[in-house]
Each structure stands twice: as structure tokens, then as C-alpha cells.
C-alpha positions as CSV (number, residue, x, y, z in Angstrom):
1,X,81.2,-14.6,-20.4
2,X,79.6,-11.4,-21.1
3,X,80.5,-8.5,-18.7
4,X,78.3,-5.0,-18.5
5,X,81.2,-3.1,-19.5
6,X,81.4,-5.5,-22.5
7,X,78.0,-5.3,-22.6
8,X,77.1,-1.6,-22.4
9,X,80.2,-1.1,-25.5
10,X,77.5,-3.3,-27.8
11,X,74.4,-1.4,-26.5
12,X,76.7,2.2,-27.5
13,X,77.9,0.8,-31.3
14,X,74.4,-1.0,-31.6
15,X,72.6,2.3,-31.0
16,X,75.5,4.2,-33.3
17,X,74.2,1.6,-36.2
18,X,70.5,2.3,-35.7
19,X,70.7,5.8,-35.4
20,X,72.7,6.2,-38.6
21,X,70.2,4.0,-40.5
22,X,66.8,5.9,-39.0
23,X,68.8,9.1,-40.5
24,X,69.6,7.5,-43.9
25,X,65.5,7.0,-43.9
26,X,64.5,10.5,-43.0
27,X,63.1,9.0,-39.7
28,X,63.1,10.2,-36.5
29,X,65.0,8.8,-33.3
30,X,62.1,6.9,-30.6
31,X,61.0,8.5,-27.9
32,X,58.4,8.5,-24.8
33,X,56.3,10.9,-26.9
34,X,52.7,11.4,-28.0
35,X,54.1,11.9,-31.7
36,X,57.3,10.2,-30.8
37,X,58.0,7.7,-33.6
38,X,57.2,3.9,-32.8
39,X,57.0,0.2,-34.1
40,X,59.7,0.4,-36.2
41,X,56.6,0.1,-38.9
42,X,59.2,0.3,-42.0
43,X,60.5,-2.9,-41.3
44,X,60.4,-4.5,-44.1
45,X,62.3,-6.7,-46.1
46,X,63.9,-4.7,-48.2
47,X,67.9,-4.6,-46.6
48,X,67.1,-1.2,-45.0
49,X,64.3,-2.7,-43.1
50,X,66.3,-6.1,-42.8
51,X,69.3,-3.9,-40.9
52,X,67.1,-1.7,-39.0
53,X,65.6,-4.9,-37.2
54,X,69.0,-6.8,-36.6
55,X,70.5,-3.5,-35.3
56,X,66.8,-3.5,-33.3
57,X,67.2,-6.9,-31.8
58,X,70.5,-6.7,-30.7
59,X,70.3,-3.5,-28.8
60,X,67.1,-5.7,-27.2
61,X,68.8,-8.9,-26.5
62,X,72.3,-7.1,-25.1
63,X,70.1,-4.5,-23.0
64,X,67.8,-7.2,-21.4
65,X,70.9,-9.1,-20.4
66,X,72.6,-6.3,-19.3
67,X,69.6,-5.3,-16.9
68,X,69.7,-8.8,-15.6
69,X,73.1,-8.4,-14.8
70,X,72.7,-5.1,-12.8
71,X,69.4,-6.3,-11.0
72,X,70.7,-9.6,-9.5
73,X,69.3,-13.2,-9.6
74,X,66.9,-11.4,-6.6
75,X,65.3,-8.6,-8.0
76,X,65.1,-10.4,-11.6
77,X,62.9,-13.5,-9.6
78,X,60.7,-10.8,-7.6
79,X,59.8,-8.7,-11.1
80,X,58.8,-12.4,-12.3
81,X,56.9,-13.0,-9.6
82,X,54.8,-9.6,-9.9
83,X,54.4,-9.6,-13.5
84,X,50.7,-10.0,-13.1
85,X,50.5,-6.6,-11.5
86,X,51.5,-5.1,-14.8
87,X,49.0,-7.4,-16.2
88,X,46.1,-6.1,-14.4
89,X,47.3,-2.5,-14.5
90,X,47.0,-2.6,-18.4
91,X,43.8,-4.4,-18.4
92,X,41.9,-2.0,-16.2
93,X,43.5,1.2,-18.1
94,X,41.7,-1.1,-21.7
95,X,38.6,-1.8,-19.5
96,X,37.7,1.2,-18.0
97,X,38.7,3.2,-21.7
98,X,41.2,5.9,-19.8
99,X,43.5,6.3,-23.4
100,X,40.3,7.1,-25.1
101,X,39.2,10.0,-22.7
102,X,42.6,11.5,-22.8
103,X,42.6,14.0,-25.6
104,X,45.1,13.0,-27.8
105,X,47.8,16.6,-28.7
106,X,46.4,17.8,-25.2
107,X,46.1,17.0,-21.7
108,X,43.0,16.5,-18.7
109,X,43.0,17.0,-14.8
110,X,42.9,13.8,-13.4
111,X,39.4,15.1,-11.7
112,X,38.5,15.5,-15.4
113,X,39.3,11.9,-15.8
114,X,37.7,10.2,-13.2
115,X,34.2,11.7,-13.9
116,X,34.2,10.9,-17.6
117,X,35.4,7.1,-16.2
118,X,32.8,7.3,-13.1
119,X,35.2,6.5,-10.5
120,X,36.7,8.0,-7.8
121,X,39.5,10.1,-8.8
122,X,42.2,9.0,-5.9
123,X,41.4,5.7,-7.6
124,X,42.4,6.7,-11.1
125,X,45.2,8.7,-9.6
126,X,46.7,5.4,-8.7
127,X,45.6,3.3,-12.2
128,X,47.1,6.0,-14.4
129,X,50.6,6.5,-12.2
130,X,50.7,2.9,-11.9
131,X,50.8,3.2,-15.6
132,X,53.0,5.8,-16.1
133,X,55.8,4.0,-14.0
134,X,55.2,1.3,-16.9
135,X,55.4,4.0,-19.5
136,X,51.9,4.4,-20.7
137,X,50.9,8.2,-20.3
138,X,52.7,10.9,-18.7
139,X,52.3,13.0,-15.8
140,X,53.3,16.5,-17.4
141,X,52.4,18.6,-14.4
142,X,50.7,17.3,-10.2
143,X,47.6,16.1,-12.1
144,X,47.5,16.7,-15.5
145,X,47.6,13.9,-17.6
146,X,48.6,13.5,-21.1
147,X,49.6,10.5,-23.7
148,X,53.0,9.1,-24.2
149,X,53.4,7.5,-27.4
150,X,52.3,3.8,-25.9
151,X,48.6,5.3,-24.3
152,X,47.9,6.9,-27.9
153,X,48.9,3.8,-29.6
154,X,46.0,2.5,-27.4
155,X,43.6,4.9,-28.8
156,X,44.9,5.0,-32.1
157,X,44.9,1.3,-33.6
158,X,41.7,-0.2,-31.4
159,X,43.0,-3.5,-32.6
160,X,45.4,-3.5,-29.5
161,X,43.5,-3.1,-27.3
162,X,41.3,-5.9,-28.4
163,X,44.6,-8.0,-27.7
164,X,44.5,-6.5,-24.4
165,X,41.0,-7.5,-23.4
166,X,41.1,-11.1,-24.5
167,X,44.9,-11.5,-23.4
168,X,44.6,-10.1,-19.9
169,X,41.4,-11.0,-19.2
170,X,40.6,-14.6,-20.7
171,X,43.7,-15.8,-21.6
172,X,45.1,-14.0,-17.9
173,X,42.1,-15.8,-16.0
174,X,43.3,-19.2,-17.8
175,X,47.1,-18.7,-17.7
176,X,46.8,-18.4,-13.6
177,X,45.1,-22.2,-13.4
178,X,47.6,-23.8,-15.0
179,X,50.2,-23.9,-11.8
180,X,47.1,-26.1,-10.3
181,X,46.0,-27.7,-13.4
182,X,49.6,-29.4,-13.7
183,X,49.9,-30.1,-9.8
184,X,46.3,-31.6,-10.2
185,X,47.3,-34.2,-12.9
186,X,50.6,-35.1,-10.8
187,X,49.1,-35.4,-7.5
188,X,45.2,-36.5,-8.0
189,X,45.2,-37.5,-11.6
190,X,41.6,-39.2,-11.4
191,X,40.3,-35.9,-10.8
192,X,42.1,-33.5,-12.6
193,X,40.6,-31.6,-15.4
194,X,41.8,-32.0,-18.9
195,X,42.9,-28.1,-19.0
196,X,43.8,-25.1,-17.1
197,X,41.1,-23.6,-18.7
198,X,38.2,-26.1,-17.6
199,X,39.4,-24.4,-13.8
200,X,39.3,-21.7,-15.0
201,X,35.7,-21.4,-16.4
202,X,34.1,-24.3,-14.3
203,X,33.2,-26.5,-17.5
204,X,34.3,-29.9,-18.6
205,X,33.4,-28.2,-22.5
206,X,36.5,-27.5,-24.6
207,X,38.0,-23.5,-24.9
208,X,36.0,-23.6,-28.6
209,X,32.9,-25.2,-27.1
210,X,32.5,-23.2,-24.7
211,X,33.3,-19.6,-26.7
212,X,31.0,-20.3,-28.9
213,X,28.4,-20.8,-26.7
214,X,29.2,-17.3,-25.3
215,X,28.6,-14.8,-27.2
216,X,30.4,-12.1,-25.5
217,X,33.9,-14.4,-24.9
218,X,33.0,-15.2,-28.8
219,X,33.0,-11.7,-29.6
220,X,36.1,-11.1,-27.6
221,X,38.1,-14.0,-28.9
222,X,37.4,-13.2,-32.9
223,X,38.6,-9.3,-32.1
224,X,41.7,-10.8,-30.5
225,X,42.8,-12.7,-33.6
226,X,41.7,-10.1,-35.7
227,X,43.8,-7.6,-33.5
228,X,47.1,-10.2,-33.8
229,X,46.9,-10.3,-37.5
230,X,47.1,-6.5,-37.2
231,X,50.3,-6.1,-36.0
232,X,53.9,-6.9,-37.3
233,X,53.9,-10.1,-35.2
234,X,51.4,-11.9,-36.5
235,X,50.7,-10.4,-39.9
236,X,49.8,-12.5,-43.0
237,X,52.6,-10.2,-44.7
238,X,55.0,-12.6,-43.3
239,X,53.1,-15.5,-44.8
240,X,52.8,-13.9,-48.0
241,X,56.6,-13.3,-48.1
242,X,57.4,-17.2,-46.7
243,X,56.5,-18.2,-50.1
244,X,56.6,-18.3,-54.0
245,X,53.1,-17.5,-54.0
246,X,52.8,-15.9,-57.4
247,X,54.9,-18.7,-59.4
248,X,52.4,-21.2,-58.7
249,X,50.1,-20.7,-61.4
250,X,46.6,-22.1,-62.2
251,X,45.9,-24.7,-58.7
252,X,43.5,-25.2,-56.8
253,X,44.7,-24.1,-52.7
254,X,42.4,-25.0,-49.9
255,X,42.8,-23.2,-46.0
256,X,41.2,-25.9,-43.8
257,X,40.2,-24.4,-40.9
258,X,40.5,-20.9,-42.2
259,X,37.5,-19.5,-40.5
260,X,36.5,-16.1,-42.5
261,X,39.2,-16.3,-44.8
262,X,41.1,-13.2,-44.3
263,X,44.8,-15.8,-45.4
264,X,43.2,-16.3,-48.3
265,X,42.3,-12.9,-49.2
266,X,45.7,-12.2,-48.6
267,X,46.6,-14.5,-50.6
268,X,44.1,-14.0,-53.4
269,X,46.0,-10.8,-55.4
270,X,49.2,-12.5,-55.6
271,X,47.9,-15.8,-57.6
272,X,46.0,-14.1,-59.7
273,X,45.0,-17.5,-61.8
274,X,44.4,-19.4,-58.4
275,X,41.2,-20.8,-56.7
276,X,41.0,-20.6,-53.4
277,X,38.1,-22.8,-51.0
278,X,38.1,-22.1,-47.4
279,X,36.9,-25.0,-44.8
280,X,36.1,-24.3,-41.3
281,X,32.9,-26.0,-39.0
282,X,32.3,-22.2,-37.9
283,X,29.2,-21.2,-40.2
284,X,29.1,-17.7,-38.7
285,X,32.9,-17.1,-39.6
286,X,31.8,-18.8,-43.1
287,X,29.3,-16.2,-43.6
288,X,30.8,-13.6,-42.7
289,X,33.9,-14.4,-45.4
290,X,31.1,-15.5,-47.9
291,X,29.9,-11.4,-46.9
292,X,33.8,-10.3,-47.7
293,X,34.0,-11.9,-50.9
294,X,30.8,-10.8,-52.2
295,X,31.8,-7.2,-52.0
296,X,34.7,-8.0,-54.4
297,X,34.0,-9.0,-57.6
298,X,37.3,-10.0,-58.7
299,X,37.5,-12.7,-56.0
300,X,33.6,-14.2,-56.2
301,X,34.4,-16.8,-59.3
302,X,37.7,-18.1,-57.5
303,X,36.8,-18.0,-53.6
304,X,34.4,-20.2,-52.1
305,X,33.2,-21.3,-48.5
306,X,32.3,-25.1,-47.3
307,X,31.7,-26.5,-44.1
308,X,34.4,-29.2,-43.3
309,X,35.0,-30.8,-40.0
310,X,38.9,-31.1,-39.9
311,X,38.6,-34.4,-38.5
312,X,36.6,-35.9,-41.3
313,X,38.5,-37.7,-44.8
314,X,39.0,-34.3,-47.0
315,X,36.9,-34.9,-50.2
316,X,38.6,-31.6,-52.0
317,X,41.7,-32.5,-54.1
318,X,43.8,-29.5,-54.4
319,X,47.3,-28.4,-54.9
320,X,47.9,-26.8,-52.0
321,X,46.6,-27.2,-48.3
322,X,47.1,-24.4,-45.8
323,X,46.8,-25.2,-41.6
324,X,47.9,-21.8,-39.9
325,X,47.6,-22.0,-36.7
326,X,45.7,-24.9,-36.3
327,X,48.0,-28.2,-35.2
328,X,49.0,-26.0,-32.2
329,X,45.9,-26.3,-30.3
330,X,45.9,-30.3,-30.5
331,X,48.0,-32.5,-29.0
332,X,49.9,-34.9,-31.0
333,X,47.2,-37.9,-31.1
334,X,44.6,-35.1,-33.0
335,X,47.2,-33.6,-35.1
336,X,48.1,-36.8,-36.4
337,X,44.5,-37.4,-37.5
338,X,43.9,-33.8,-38.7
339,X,46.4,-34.7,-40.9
340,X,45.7,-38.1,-41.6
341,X,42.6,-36.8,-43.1
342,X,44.2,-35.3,-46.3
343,X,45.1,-38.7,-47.0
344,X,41.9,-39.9,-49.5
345,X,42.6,-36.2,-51.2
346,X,46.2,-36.1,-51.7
347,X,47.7,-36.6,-54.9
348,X,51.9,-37.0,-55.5
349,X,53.1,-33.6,-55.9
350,X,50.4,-31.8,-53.4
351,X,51.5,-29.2,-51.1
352,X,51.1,-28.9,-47.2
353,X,52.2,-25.7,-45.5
354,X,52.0,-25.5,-41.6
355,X,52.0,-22.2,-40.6
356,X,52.7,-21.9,-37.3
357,X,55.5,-20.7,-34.3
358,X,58.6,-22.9,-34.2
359,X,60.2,-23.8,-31.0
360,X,63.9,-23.6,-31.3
361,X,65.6,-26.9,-30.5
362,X,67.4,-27.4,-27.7
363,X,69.6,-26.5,-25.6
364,X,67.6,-23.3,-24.7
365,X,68.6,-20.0,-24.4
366,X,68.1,-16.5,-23.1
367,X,65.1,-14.7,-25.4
368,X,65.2,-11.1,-25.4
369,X,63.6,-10.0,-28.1
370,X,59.4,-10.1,-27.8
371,X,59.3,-11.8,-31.3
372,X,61.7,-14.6,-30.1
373,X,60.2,-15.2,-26.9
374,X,56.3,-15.3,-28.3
375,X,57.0,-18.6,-29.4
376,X,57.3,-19.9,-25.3
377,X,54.5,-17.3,-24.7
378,X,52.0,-19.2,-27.3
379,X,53.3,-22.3,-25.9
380,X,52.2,-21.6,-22.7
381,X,48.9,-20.6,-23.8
382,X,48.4,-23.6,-25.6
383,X,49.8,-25.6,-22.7
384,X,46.7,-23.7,-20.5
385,X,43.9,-23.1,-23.5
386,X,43.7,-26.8,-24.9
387,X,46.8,-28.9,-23.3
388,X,48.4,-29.0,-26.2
389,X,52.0,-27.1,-27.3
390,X,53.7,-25.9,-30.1
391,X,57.0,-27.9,-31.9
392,X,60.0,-28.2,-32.8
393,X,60.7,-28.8,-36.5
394,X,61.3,-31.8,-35.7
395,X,58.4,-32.6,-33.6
396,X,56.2,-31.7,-37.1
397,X,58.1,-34.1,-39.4
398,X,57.4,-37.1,-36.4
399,X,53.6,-36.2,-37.1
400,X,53.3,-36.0,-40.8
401,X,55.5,-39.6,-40.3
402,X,52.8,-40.8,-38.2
403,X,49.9,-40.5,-40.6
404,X,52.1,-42.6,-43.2
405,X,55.9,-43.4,-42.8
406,X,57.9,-42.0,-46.0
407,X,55.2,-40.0,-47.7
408,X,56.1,-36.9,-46.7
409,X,58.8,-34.8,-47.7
410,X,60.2,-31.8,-45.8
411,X,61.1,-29.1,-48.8
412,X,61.7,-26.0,-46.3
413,X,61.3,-24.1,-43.6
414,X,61.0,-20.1,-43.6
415,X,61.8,-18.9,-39.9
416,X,59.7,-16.0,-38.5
417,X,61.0,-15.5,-36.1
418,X,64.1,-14.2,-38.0
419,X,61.8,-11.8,-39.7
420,X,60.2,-10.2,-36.7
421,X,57.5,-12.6,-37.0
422,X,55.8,-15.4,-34.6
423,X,54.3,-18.0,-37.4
424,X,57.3,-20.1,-39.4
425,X,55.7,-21.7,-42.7
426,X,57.2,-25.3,-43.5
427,X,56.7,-26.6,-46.6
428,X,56.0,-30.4,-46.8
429,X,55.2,-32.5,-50.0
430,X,53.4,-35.6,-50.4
431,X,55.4,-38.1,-52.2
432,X,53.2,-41.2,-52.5
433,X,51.8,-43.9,-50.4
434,X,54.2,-46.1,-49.3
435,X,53.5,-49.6,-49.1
């Protein structure tokens, strides 16, 4: 058993470690900082960047256990319990724009403040120093407000703060429906509704339906998953390092479901003698790819856009077949006919790659680490979004043995999460038809 003195001795020679290797690089130590260096964004995979994040993720996982320790099984169920008012703090600092009226290298009054926002300014008083207690701007002087490193970051890369819109406010509104939505199917199941989300937004339409139907909650959803591929979490960097990509060749891949395209263009450069067709039932996300392409020359002969329902017998016969982040949002029934509908396509030999978060089998454990835990996090999403989860390794190889027993091979799986990543890839090849 783990006690804090035991614990705070790993924190010290974790700390030691990272130090060291930030000055090997030249780079400066963290801090709460406007210019106060952040992200760790040299992690790489180089073995610098490889140490740098173990020596990371340690100091994370012992300090989060250590807190725990020191707070008590009491004050760790209470900051649970009033999570959401850090939720809603950070969505009305996004909302109402406060980061971008804070002049970044300076400072403003807080009566500056709340006339550019237009509202009262004992109201932003208490928004902002609700903030600051979670770290996001500081209070240099009684009322004078400047960044710290985390409000600039807001300003700075306007893809997080997309994430913060959609994730506090749609995903927040759905995530709080699903205590009810389960309750509902236990104790009234006639007239429960398929998903958190169909309390959530009054409608019996599905989470896709219905976005795309709205063309602000569209707007706001496509900026969200264009903000995730942004950052170190969910970057198709980790996807193009999962893989061989550039021994592969002259074949023929195909992303179903790839909406826009932007895996393939990531992919594109390194397979230089590779085609590339991206499927997807979204013709305003085809267009605007078919726009991307077009303003590259060196990818108009080998990338090309098709309408494909997912559900329908694939007529393409490629190599290679990418799904990121598709299975997740169906339950096991769809995904098993999603899949099933490579079958009249595939030929022995043909690659399937599932990109996509891996839950760790069990038993479970304590996640510290914010790349470790987003796997439960996206699981709980799913669980409110569409009622549908994300698996175990196992729980993919039962699916792709569903749509035909023995045809299947598993070749590999490249963890993520042990890169600093959420999305795994697992390689699967098709064998043959078994009769």
C-alpha cells in the first residue's frame, strides 16, 4: 500500500527526472504564467519526447493519488459531486469571450471588462475569480486582471475553445440526462427514451438527425471535432505513427465514414503511390473535402469523394479500410452490420483498421492521467450521445467474429493511450470466407 510519505518521495525524484530532461532540451520549467511554457508540445516520439511523458504521467498518477489521500474519501465524493460548477464556470468564461478581451502581455480593470462583455461588473468579478481559483487568469492586483498561461491558451489556439462550447454546453446538457435516462429504462422501460440525449433535446430523432437539422448545433459539433484533432489527444499524428503507412505501396485505401477527409489528407504524403476514396452520407462534409483537395494538385488524381451509406454492401474493393471513430457510436447489433457490409468487397489479404479508444480490460484501476481516463470519459459520452460504448479489445474481435466466424484475423494493436493519445489503431485482416 502506498503511503504519502512514500508517495510524495516519487513526486520529488519524478520531478528531479523531468526537470533534468526539460534542461537537456533548452526548455523552460511550467508555470502559472502568461508565457509560462505549456502542453508539453515536444512530445514526441523520439526517446526524449518518450521520457519526458513517462516522467509526465507519473508525477500525474502519484500526485492525483496522493491528493486523494490527503483529502479523504469525504472531500474527494463532494469535489465529484460539484464538478459541474467548474463545468459551467469554464463555459460562461468561452461564451461570454472574457480570454479574448483580456489583452494578452497586459492587464484590464475588471470595470474595463465588464463593459466590453456588457454585464454587470460584480457579476464578472465573480466569473473571472471563480476562474482564477481553477487557475484560468490571475488576479495581479484588487481588480486588475491579467492571463495565466491556461486563459491565453484560450485566446491563442480558438480550436479549444470550440471543444469548450460543444463539450460543456451540448455534450454538458446531454451528459446530465443520462442519471434519468438509465433510471427511466430500469424502472418504466415502455416509456423510456432510447438516449440521454433524446431528454435532453425533446426529440425521438437520433444525435446526427437532429444536428444536422440544426444548423447552429451542426456548426458547433463539426468545430468540436475539428478542435479534438488539434490537440495532442486526438491528433491524426498518432494515427499516422500506429502504422507502416509508407511501406504499403501502390493500394487502393478507403475511409468509410470519413466525412471531409482530413485522415486522409494526413495520410496522403506518406503513401505517396496510394489512392485514397473517402465515403461518408454527409454531402456538405463531401464538398467541403472535394473543396480541400482541389486546392492541391498533388492529391486531385489520387483522392476522391462518394456518397456511401455505411450500412449498405460496400461496392469499392480496396486494400485497406479505415473506421476511426465510427463503431463507437453504435451499439453492438449496428456495428456488426457496419461491418458486415465490407463483406461483398473484401478480398483475402484486405486490411481493416479500427481506430478508436480502447477500454482497458478488467479489473479496473485508478486513471490519473487525462489521456488514460478519456477513454471512460468518451465512454460516457457515447453511453449518453447514442447508447452505445466503447470496447475492450476483446469486445472488437467478438464483432468482427459476428459478421463471419474465422475470417478475421487480429494482426495488432498500437495503444494510444501509451503514447499520450485517446484513439488505439487495431489492425485486422481478412482471411477468407469460411464455410
Amino acid at each position: 500500500m502506498s503511503s504519502i510519505e512514500n508517495l510524495a518521495s516519487s513526486i520529488t525524484e519524478q520531478v528531479s527526472r523531468l526537470s533534468s530532461l526539460l534542461q537537456g532540451e533548452g526548455l523552460p520549467s511550467p508555470t502559472f504564467e502568461e508565457s509560462g511554457f505549456r502542453d508539453f508540445e515536444h512530445e514526441t516520439d523520439t526517446p526524449t519526447g518518450k521520457a519526458l511523458r513517462e516522467a509526465r504521467n507519473r508525477i500525474l498518477d502519484t500526485a492525483h493519488d496522493l491528493i486523494r489521500l490527503v483529502q479523504g474519501p469525504t472531500e474527494h465524493i463532494l469535489t465529484l459531486t460539484w464538478a459541474t460548477t467548474d463545468t459551467v464556470n469554464i463555459d460562461l468564461i468561452t461564451r461570454l469571450r472574457i480570454p479574448e478581451h483580456v489583452p494578452l502581455g497586459s492587464s484590464i480593470s475588471t470595470q474595463e471588462l465588464a463593459a466590453a462583455i456588457r454585464i454587470p461588473e460584480p457579476l464578472l468579478a465573480r466569473i473571472v475569480r471563480y476562474g482564477i481559483a481553477n487557475g484560468v487568469f490571475i488576479e495581479e492586483s484588487p481588480n486588475v486582471i491579467r492571463h495565466s498561461a491556461s486563459s491565453a491558451a484560450l485566446v491563442q489556439n480558438p480550436h479549444l475553445s470550440n471543444i469548450v462550447r460543444f463539450g460543456a454546453e451540448d455534450l454538458g446538457k446531454i451528459m446530465m440526462k443520462i442519471p434519468d435516462a438509465v433510471v427511466l429504462k430500469r424502472d418504466d422501460p415502455a416509456h423510456a427514451p432510447h438516449t440521454a440525449f433524446n431528454l435532453a433535446y425533446d426529440t425521438e430523432e437520433s444525435l446526427f438527425v437532429h444536428f444536422h437539422k440544426n444548423e447552429a448545433a451542426n456548426k458547433r459539433y463539426h468545430e468540436y471535432l475539428a478542435g479534438r484533432v488539434s490537440t495532442p489527444l486526438w491528433s491524426v499524428d498518432r494515427l499516422r505513427a500506429a502504422w507502416p503507412w509508407e511501406s504499403k505501396g501502390k493500394v487502393k485505401v478507403v475511409d468509410v465514414g470519413g466525412s471531409s477527409g482530413h485522415t486522409v489528407l494526413a495520410l496522403a504524403p506518406l503513401m505517396p503511390d496510394a489512392t485514397f476514396i473517402v465515403q461518408d452520407n454527409n454531402l456538405s462534409s463531401l464538398e467541403m473535402g472535394r473543396r480541400a483537395v482541389a486546392e492541391d494538385p498533388s492529391l486531385k488524381s489520387r483522392v476522391s469523394f462518394e456518397v456511401y451509406n455505411f450500412f449498405k454492401p460496400q461496392t469499392v474493393q480496396a486494400d485497406i479500410y479505415i473506421y476511426r471513430h465510427i463503431l463507437h457510436d453504435w451499439q453492438d447489433e449496428d456495428s456488426v452490420k457496419i461491418l458486415s457490409s465490407l463483406l461483398p468487397a473484401l478480398k483475402p489479404g484486405a486490411r481493416v483498421l479500427i481506430s478508436e479508444g480502447i477500454v482497458p480490460e478488467p479489473p479496473a484501476k485508478r486513471l490519473n492521467t487525462f489521456a488514460s481516463k478519456m477513454v471512460r470519459v468518451e465512454d460516457t459520452f457515447m453511453l449518453g450521445a447514442h447508447d452505445s460504448h466503447e470496447r475492450t479489445v476483446a469486445e472488437f474481435e467478438s464483432l468482427f467474429h459476428q459478421v463471419s466466424p474465422g475470417s478475421f484475423r487480429l494482426v495488432g494493436v498500437t495503444s494510444g493511450a501509451e503514447a499520450g493519445a485517446f484513439q488505439s489503431l487495431l489492425e485486422f485482416e481478412f482471411i477468407g470466407l469460411r464455410k
